[in-house]
BALOBA-1460 file (C-alpha; in Angstrom, 3 decimals):
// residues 340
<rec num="1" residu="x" x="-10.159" y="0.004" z="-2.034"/>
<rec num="2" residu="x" x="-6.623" y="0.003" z="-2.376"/>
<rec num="3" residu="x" x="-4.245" y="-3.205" z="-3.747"/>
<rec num="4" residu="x" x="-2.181" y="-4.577" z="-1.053"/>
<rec num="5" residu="x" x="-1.292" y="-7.963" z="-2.675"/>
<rec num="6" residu="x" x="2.218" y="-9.040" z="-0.817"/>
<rec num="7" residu="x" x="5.624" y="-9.739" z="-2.812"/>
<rec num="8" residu="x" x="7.322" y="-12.573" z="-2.162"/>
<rec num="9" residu="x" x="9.321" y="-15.108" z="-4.000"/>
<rec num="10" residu="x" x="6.716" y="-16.152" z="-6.434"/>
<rec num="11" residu="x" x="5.745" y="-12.820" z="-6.911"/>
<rec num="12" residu="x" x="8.490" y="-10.240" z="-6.494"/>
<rec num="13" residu="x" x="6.364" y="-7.261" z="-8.622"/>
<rec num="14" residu="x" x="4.128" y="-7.291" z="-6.173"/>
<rec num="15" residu="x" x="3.547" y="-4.124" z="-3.413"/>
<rec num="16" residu="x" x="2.673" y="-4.141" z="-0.038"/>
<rec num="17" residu="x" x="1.783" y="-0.177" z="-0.375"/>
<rec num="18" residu="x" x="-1.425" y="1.559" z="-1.874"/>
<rec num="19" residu="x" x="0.069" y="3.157" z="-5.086"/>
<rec num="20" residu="x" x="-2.690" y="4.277" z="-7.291"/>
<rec num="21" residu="x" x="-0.155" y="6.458" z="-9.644"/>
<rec num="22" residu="x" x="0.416" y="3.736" z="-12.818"/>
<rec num="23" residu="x" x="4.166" y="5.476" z="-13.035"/>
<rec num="24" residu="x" x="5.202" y="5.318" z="-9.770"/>
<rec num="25" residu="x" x="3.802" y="1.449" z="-9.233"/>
<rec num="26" residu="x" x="5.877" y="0.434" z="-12.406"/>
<rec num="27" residu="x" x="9.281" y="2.082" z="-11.035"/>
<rec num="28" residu="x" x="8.674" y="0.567" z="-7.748"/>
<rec num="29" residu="x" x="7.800" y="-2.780" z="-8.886"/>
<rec num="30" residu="x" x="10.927" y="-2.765" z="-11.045"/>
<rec num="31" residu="x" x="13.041" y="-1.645" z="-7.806"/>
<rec num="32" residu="x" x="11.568" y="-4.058" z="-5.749"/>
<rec num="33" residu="x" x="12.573" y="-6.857" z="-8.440"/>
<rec num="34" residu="x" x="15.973" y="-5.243" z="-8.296"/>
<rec num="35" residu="x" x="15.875" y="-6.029" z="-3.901"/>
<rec num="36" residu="x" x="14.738" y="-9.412" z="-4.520"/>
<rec num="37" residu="x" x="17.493" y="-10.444" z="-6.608"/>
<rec num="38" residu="x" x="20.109" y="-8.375" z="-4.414"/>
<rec num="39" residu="x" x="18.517" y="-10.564" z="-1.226"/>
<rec num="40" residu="x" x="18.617" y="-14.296" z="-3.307"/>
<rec num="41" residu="x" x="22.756" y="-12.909" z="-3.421"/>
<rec num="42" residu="x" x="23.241" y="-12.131" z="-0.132"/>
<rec num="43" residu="x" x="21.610" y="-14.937" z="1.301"/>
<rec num="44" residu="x" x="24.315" y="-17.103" z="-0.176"/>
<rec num="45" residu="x" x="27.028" y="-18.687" z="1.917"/>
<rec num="46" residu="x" x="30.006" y="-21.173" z="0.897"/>
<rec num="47" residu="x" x="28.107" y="-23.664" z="2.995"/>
<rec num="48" residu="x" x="25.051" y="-25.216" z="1.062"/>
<rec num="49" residu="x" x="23.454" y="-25.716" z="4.476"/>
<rec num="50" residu="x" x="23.665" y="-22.161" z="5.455"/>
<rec num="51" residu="x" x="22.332" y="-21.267" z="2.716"/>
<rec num="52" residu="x" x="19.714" y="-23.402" z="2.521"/>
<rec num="53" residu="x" x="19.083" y="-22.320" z="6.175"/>
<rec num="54" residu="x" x="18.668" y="-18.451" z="5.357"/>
<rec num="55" residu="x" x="16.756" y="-19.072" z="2.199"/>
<rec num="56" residu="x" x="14.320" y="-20.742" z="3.995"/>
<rec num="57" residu="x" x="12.377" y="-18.068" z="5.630"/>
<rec num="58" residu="x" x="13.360" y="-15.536" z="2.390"/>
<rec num="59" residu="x" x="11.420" y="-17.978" z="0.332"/>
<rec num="60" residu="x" x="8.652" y="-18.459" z="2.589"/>
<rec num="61" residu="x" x="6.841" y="-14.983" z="1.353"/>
<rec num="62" residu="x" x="5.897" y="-12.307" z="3.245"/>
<rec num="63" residu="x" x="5.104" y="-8.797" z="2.896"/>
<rec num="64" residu="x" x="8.283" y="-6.719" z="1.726"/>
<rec num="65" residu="x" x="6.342" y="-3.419" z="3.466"/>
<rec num="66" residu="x" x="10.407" y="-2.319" z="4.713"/>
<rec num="67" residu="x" x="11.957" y="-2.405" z="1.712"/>
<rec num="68" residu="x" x="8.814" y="-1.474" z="-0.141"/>
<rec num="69" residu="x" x="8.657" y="1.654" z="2.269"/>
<rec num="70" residu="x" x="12.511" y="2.289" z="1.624"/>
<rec num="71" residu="x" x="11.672" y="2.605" z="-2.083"/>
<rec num="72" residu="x" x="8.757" y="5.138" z="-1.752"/>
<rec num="73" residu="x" x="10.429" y="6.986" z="0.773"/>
<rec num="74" residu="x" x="13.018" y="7.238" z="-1.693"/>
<rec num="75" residu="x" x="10.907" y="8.954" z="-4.455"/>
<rec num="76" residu="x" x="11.438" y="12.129" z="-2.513"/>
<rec num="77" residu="x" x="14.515" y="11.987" z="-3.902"/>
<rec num="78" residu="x" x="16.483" y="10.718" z="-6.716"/>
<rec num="79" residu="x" x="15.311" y="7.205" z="-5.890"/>
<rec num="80" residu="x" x="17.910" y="5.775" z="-9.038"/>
<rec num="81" residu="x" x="20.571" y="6.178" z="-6.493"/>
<rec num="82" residu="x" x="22.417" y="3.017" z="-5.891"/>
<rec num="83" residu="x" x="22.272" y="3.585" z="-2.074"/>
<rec num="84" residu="x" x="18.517" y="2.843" z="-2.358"/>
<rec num="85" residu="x" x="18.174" y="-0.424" z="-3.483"/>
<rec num="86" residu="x" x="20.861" y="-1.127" z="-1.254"/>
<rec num="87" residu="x" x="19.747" y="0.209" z="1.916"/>
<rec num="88" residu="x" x="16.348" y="-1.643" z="1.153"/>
<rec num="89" residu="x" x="18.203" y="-4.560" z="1.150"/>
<rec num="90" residu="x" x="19.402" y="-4.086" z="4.546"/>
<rec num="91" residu="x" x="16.064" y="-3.608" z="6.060"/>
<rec num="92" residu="x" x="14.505" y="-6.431" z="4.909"/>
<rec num="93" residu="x" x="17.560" y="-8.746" z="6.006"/>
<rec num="94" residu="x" x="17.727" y="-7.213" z="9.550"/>
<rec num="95" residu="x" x="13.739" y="-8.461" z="9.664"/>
<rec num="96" residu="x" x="14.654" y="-11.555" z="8.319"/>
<rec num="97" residu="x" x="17.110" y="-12.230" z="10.702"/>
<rec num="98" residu="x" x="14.693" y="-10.547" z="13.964"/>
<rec num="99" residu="x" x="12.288" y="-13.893" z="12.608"/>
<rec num="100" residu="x" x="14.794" y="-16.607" z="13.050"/>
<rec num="101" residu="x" x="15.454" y="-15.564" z="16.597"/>
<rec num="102" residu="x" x="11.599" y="-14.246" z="17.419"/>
<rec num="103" residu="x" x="10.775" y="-17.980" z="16.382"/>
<rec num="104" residu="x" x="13.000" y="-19.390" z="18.771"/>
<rec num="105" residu="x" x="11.483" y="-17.230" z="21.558"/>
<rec num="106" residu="x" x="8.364" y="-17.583" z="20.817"/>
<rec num="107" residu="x" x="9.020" y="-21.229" z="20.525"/>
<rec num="108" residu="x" x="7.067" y="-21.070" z="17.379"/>
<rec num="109" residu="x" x="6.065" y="-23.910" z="14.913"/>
<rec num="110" residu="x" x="5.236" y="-21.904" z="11.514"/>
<rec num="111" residu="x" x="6.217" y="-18.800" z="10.234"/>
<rec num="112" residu="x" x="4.279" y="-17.529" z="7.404"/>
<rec num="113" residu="x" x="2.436" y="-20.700" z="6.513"/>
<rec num="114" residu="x" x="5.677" y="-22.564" z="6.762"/>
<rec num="115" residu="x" x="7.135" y="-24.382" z="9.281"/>
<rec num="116" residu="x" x="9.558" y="-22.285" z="11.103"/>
<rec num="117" residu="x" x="13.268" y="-22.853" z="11.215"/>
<rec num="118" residu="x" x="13.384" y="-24.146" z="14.796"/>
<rec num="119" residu="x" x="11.294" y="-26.568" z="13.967"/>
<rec num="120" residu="x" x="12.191" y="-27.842" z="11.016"/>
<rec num="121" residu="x" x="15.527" y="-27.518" z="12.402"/>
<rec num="122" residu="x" x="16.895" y="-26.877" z="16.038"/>
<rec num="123" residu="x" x="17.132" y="-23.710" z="18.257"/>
<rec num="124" residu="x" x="20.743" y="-23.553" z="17.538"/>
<rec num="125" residu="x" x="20.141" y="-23.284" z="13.916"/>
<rec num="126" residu="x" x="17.544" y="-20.438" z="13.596"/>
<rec num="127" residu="x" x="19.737" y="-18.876" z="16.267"/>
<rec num="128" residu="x" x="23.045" y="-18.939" z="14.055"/>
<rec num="129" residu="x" x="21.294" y="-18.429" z="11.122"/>
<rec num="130" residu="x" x="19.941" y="-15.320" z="12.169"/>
<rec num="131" residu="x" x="23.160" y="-14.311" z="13.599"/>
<rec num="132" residu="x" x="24.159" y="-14.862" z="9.704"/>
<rec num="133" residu="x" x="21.666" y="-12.304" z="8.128"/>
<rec num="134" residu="x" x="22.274" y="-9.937" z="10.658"/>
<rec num="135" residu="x" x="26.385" y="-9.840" z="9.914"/>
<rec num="136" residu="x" x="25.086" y="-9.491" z="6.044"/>
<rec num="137" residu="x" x="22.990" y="-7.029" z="7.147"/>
<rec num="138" residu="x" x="26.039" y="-5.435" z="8.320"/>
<rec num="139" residu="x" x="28.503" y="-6.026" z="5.804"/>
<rec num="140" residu="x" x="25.596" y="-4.204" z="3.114"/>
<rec num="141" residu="x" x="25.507" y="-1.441" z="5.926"/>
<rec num="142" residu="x" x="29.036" y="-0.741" z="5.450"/>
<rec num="143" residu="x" x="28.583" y="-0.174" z="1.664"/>
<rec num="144" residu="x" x="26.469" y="3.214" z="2.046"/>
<rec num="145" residu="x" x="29.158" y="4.643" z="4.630"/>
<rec num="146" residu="x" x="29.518" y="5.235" z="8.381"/>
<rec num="147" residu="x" x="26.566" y="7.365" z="8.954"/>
<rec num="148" residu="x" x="24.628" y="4.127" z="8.351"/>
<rec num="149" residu="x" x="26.747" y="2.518" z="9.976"/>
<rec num="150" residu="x" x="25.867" y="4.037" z="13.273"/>
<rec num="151" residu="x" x="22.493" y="4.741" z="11.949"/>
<rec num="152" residu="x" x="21.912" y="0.638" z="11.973"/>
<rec num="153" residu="x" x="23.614" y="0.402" z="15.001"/>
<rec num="154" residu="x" x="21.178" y="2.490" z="16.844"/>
<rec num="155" residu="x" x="18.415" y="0.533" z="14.964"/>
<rec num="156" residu="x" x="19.726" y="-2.675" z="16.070"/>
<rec num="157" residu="x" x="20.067" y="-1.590" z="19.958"/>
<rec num="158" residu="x" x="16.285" y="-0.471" z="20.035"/>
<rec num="159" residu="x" x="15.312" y="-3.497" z="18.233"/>
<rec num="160" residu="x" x="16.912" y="-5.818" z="20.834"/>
<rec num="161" residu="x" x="15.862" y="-3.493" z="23.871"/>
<rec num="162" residu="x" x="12.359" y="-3.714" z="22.579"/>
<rec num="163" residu="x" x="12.757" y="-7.878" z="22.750"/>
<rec num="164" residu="x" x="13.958" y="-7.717" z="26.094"/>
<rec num="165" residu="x" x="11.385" y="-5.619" z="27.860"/>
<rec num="166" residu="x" x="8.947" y="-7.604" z="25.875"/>
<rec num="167" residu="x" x="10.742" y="-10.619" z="28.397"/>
<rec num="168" residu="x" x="10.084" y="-8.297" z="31.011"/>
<rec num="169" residu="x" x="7.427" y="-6.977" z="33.632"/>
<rec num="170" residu="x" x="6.871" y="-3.495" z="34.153"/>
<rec num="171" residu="x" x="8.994" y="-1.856" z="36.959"/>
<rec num="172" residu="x" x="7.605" y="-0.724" z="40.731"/>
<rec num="173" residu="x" x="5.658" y="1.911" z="39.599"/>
<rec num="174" residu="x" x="5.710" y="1.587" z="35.727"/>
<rec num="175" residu="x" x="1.950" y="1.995" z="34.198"/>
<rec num="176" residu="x" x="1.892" y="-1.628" z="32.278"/>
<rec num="177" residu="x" x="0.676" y="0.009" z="28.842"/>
<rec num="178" residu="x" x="3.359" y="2.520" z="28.988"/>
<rec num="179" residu="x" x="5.859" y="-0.292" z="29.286"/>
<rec num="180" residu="x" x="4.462" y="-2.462" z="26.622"/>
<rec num="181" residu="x" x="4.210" y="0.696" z="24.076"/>
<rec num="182" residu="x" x="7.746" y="1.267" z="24.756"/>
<rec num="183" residu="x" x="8.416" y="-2.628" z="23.678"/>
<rec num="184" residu="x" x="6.409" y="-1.801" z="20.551"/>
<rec num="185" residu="x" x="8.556" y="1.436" z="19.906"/>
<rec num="186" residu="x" x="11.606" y="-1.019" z="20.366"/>
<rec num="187" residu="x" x="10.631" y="-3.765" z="18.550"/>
<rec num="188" residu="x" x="8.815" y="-2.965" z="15.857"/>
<rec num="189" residu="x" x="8.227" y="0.979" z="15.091"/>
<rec num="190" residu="x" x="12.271" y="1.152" z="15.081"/>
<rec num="191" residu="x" x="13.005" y="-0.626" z="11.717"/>
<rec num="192" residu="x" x="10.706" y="0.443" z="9.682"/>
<rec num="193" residu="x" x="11.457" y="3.949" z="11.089"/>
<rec num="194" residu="x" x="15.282" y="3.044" z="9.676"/>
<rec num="195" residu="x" x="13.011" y="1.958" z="6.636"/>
<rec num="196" residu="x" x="11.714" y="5.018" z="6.033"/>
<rec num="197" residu="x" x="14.783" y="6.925" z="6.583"/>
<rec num="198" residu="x" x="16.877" y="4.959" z="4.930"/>
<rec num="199" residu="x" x="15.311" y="5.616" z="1.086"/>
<rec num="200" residu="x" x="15.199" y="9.134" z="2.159"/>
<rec num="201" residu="x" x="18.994" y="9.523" z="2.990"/>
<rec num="202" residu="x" x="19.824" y="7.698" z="0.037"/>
<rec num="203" residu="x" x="17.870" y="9.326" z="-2.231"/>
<rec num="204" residu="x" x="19.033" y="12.591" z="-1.504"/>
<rec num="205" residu="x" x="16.667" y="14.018" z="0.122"/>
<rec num="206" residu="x" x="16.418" y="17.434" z="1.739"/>
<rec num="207" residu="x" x="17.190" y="16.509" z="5.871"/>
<rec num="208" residu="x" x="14.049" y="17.899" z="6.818"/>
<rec num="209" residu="x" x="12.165" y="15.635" z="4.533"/>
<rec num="210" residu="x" x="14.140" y="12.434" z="6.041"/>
<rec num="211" residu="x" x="13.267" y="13.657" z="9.726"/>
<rec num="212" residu="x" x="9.826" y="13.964" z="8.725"/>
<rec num="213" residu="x" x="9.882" y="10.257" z="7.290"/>
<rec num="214" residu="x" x="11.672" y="9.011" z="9.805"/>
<rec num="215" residu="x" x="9.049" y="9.946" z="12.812"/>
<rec num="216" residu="x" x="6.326" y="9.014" z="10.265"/>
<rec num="217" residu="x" x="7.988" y="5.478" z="9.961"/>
<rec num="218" residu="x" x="8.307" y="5.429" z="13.748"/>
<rec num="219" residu="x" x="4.374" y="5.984" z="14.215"/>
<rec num="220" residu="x" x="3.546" y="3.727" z="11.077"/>
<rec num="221" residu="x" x="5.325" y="0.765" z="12.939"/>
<rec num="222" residu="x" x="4.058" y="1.283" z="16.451"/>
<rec num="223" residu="x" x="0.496" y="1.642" z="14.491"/>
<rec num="224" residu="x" x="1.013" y="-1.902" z="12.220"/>
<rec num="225" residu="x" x="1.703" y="-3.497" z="15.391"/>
<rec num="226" residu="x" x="-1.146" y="-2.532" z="17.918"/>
<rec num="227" residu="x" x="-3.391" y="-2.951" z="14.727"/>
<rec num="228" residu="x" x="-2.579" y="-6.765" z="14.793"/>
<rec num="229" residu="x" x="-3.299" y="-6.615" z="18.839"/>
<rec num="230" residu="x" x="-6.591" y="-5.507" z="17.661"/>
<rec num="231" residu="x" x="-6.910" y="-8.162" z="14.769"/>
<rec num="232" residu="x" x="-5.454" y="-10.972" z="17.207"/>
<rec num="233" residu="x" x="-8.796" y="-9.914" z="19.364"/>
<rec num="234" residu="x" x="-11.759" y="-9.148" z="16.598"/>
<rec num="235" residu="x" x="-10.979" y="-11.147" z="13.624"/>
<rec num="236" residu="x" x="-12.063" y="-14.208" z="12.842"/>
<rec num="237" residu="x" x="-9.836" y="-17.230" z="11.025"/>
<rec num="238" residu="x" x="-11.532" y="-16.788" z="7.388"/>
<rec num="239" residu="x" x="-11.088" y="-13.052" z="7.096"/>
<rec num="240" residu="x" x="-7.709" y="-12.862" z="8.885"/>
<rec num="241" residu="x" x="-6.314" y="-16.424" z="7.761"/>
<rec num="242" residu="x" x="-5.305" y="-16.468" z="11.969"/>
<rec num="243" residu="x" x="-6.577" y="-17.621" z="15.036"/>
<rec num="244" residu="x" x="-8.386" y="-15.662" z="16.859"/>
<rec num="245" residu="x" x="-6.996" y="-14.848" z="20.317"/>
<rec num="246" residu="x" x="-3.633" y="-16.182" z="19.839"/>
<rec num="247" residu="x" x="-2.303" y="-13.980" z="22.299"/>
<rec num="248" residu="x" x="-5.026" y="-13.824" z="24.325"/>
<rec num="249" residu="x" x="-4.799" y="-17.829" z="25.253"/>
<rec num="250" residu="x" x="-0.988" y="-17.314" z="25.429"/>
<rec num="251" residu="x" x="-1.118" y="-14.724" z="27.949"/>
<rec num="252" residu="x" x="0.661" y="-12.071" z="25.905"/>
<rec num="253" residu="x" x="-0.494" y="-8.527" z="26.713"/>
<rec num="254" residu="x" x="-1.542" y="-6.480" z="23.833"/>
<rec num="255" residu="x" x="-2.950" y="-3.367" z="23.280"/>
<rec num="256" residu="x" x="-7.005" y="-4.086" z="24.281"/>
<rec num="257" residu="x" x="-6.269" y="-6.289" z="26.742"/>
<rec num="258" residu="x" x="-3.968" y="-3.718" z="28.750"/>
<rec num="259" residu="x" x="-6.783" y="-0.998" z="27.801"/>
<rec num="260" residu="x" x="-9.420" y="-3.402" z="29.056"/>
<rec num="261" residu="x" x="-7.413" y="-3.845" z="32.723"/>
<rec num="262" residu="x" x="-7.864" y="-0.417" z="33.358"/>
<rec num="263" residu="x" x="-11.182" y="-1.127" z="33.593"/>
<rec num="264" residu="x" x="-12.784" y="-0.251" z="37.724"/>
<rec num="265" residu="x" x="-16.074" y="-1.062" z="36.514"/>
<rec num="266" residu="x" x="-18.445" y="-3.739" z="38.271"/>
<rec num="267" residu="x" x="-19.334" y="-4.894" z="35.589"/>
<rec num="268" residu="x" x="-15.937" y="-5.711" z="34.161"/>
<rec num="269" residu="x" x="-15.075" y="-8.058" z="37.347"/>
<rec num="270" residu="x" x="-15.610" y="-11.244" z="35.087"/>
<rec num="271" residu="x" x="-13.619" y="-10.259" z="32.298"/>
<rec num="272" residu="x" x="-10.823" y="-8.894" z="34.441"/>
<rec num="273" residu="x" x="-10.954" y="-12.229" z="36.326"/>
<rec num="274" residu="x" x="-10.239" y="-14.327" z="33.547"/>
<rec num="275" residu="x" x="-7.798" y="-12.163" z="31.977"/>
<rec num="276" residu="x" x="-5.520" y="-12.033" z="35.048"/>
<rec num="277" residu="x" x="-5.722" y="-16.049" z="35.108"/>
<rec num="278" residu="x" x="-4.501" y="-18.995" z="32.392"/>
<rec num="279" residu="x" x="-6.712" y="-18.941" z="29.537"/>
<rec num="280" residu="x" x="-5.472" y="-22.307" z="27.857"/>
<rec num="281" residu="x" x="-9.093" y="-23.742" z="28.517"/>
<rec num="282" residu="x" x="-11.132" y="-23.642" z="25.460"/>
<rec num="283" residu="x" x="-14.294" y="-22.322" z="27.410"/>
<rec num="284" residu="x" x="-12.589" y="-19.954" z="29.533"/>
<rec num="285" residu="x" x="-10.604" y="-18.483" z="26.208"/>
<rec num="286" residu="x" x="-14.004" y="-18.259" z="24.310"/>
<rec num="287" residu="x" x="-15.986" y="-16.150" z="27.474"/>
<rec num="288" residu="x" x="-12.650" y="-13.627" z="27.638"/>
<rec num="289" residu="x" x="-12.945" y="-13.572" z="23.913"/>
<rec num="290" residu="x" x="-16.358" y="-12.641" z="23.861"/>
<rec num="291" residu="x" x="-16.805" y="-10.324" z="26.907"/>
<rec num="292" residu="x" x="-13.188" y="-8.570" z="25.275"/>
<rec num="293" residu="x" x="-14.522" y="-7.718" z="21.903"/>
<rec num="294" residu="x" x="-17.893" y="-6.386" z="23.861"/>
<rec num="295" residu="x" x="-15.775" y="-4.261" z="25.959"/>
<rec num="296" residu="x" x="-15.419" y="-0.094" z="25.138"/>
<rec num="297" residu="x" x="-11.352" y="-1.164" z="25.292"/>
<rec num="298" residu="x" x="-11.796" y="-2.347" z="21.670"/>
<rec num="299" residu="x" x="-13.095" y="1.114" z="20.358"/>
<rec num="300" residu="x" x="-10.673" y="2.803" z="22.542"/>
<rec num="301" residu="x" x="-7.552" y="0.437" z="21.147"/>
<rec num="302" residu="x" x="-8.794" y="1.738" z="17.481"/>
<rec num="303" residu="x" x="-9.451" y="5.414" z="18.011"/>
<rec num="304" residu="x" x="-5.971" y="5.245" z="19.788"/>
<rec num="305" residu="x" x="-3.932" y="3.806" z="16.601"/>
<rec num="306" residu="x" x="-6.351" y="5.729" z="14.279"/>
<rec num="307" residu="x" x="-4.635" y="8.467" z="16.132"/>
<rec num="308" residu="x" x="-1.421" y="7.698" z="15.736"/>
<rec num="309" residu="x" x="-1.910" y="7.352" z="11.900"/>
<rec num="310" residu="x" x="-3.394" y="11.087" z="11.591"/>
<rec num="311" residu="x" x="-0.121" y="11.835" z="13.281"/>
<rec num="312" residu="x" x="2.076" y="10.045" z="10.841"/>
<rec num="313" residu="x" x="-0.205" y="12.046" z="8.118"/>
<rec num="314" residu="x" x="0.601" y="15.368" z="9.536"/>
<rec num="315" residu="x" x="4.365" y="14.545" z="8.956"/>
<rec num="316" residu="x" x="3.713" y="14.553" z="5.459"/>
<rec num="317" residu="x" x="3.100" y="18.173" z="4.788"/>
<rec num="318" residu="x" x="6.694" y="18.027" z="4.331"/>
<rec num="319" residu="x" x="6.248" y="16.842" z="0.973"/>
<rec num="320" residu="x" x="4.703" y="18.749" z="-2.071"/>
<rec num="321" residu="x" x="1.439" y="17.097" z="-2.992"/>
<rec num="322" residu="x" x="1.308" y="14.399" z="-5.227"/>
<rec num="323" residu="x" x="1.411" y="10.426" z="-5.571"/>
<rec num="324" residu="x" x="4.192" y="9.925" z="-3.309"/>
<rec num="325" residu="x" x="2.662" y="11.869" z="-0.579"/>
<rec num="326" residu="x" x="-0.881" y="10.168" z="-1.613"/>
<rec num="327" residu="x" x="0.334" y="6.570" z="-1.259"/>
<rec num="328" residu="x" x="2.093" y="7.222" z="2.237"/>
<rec num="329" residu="x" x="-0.818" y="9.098" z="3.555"/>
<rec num="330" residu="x" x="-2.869" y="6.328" z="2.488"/>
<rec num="331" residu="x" x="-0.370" y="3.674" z="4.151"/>
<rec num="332" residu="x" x="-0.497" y="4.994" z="7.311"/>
<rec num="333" residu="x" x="-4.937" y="4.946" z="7.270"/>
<rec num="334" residu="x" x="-4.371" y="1.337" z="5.620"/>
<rec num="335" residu="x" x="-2.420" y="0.123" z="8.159"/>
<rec num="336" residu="x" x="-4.819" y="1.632" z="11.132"/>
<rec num="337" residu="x" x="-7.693" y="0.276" z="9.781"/>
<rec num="338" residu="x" x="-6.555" y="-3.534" z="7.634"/>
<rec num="339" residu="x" x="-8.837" y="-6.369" z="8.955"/>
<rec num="340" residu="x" x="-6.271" y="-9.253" z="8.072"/>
């Protein structure tokens, strides 16, 4: 089994990547020391409170896969090129700042095992405080030139697209998955698709190899988020840490759920009943729990992101064989297949 221990605050060394090679592992853990210290400066405002505000959810741990992914993508390259750390830097403050305002949408209460900033706060905090780590998301951007520039740009416009159809129904006509795998795309796969690209461009290297990386980003995003549809659905609290059917009881459509509606069969008229109607009652929210993790739409919602990750794989034949191309092509399985 691979490590995947997370880096946070405590624990900056730490990678969120399967890295068997001893070498590479030591110059990325050194790199990613070099991001956290970059992020505890930017963070910092002339206003204690703002920057008490924008440390808060910096502090409060978390993964570090973007900037982690940044950094191996980089190793195609010269990854000692100052753009790299930098650029890394910018990834994981534009996901810092998505957090503040998904909070606030989601009208959520903890983030990471901490409270979240709208609650410890207001709304109007994690609002402006995200607006704050996006503009130093920005200024950074404007370091490595105006091809990132735009680059960012573009990244920023899916990312908000994404949120809003995620606010939205599908259109006359629009198949519902369709719509909600375009959210997905948005949302999540377009980051760490800039991730990917990012340590690629600034490492120098060749532009087929960043094109490559950048579509295998893409897929590796849209595959880390259905995979936590299908966690949300089959896990239980001790081996995930969350609770079970989250979305599910929230109404949220995810991946088997919208597989699962498909569904003409007979014998599916229960579950489909319950899922088109409120869930908030414990007993109801157990039976669609239990009929949904019965139903083929859970092996069908894994062979379908297993997919996507063999197609994130294939983009790697760009690369000569070795640990770089090991640990990615491991990522992308990792990712597909991670029970919590």
């Amino acid at each position: 089994m691979f490590s995947t221990a997370t880096a946070d605050a405590d624990d900056s060394a730490s990678l969120a990547l399967p890295v068997l090679d001893e070498d590479l592992d030591r110059r990325l853990r050194a790199q990613l020391r070099l991001v956290e210290e970059r992020l505890e400066l930017e963070v910092r405002s002339e206003a204690p409170f703002v920057t008490e505000a924008a440390r808060h959810l910096l502090h409060a741990g978390g993964k570090r896969f973007r900037p982690a992914l940044t950094l191996l993508c980089a190793e195609a390259g010269d990854s000692s090129r100052p753009g790299v750390v930098t650029s890394a830097c910018v990834v994981e403050l534009t996901h810092l700042a998505s957090l503040y305002h998904d909070d606030v949408m989601d009208e959520a209460d903890l983030r990471r095992g901490a409270e979240s900033a709208n609650s410890r706060w207001d709304n109007h905090v994690a609002i402006l405080t995200g607006d704050f780590l996006f503009s130093k998301s920005s200024e950074l951007t404007s370091e490595l030139g105006d091809e990132a520039v735009r680059i960012q740009a573009q990244t920023f416009t899916r990312l908000v697209e994404g949120q809003i159809l995620e606010s939205l129904a599908p259109g006359p006509g629009e198949d519902a998955l369709e719509h909600y795998l375009r959210v997905v795309e948005g949302k999540t796969g377009a980051l760490i698709a800039t991730s990917a690209r990012y340590g690629a461009r600034f490492a120098g290297a060749p532009l087929e190899v960043e094109e490559a990386l950048t579509a295998y980003g893409a897929k590796v995003g849209i595959a880390f988020q259905l995979s936590d549809d299908i966690l949300d659905v089959a896990s239980d609290t001790a081996e995930s840490g969350k609770t079970p059917g989250t979305d599910l009881r929230e109404g949220v459509p995810t991946l088997p759920v919208l597989m699962a509606q498909r569904s003409t069969a007979p014998e599916d008229e229960r579950l489909l009943s319950l899922l088109a109607g409120d869930l908030s009652d414990d007993a109801l929210h157990a039976e669609a729990l239990a009929l949904l993790r019965r139903h083929p739409a859970m092996a069908e919602a894994r062979a379908h992101v297993l997919a996507i990750a063999v197609e994130a794989q294939e983009l790697l034949k760009v690369l000569p064989e070795g640990p770089v191309r090991d640990a990615l092509d491991a990522f992308a399985v990792l990712i597909a297949t991670r029970s919590g």
